[in-house]
Structures are given as structure tokens and as C-alpha cells.
C-alpha positions in Angstrom: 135.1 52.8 66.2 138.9 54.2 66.4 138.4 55.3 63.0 135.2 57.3 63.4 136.2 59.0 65.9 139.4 60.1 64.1 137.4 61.2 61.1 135.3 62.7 63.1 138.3 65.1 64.5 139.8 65.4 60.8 136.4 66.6 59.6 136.0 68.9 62.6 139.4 70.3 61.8 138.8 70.8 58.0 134.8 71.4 57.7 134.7 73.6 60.9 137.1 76.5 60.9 135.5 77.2 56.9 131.9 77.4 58.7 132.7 79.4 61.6 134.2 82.6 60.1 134.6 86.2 62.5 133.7 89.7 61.6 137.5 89.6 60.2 137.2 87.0 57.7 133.8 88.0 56.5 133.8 91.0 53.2 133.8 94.5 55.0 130.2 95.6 53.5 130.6 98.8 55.9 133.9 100.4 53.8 132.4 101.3 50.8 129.2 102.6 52.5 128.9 106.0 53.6 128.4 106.5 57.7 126.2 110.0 58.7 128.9 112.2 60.9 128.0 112.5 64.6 127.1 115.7 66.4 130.4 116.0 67.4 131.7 115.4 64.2 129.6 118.2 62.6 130.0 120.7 65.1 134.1 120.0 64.1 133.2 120.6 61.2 131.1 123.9 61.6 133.8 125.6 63.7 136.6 124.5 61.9 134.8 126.3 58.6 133.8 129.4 61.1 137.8 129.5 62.4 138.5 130.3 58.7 141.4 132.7 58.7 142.4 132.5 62.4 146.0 131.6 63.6 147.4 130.3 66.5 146.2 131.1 70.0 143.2 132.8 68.4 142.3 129.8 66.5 143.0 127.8 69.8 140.5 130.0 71.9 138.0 130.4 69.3 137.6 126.3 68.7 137.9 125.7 72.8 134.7 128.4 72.6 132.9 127.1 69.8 132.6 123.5 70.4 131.9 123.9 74.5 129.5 126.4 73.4 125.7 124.5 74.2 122.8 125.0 71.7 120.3 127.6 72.9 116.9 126.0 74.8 114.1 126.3 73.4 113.1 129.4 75.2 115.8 130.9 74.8 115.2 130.3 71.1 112.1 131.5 71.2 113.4 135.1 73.1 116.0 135.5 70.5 113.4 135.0 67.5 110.6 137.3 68.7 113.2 139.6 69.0 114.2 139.1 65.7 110.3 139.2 64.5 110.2 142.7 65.9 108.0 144.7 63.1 106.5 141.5 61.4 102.7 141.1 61.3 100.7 138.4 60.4 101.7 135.3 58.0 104.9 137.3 57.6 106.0 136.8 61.6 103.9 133.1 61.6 106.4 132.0 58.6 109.5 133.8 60.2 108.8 132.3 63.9 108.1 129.1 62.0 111.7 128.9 60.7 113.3 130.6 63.1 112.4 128.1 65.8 113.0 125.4 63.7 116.7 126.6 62.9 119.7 123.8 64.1 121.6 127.0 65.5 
């Protein structure tokens, strides 16, 4: 009985750490694969291309403004791009209003 129990624990100690791998010890699948960039990351991104050619404390204030700045609503959206349709008729102001509404910006 003595000796079961003894192989018992040897087993356990061998057979059971090799079974019960983590996260750590398992192949990272999730380096090689490419991850979409957040919001955040893309608006970064955005105003970091848009600060182009800015220095210093006008880079500063420019980024500060850009990514605090909040995307327009919807009708605010839609103000801005009737404005912008101003002289367009028909399938020409459909199309326009079409993307213009559907725009990220």
C-alpha cells in the first residue's frame, strides 16, 4: 500500500506538471499574427501624419487638439454635407450625400 501511494506522488510529480502547461509555456500563436489597431491607435496615427512638419509647442498643441477632438454626430454630419451638396441635383447630390455621410471623418 506504502508503495502505491508513493508512486502515486512520483507519477503526480513527473506526469502532472507536463499536462498542466500556462499560457507561458504554450507556443505564442498571437506573435506572428497581425492584431487590427484600436481607435485610439489610429487616431495616433492620423494626427501624427496630419502634425507633419510641426515643431515643438505647435506640434504639442496641435496633437492635445487633434486627438481630444470628437467625431461630428450624425447631424452635424449631415449639416456639414448638405452644405457641401450646395448646387448638386439629382443622382449627382444622392451619390455625393451617400458618401459624404458615410465618410469616417
Amino acid at each position: 500500500m506504502k508503495h502505491r501511494f508513493t508512486a502515486l506522488i512520483v507519477a503526480a510529480c513527473l506526469f502532472g506538471p507536463a499536462q498542466a502547461t500556462t499560457h507561458r509555456d504554450a507556443p505564442d500563436m498571437e506573435k506572428g499574427a497581425a492584431k487590427a489597431p484600436t481607435a485610439q491607435q489610429t487616431k495616433m496615427a492620423t494626427c501624427n501624419k496630419d502634425a507633419a512638419g510641426k515643431a515643438g509647442d505647435e506640434r504639442k498643441a496641435f496633437m492635445k487638439e487633434c486627438l481630444s477632438a470628437k467625431p461630428p454626430t450624425q447631424q452635424e454630419k449631415m449639416s456639414l454635407c448638405n452644405k457641401d451638396a450646395a448646387g448638386k441635383t439629382g443622382d449627382e447630390r444622392k451619390a455625393f450625400m451617400k458618401e459624404c455621410l458615410s465618410a469616417k471623418k
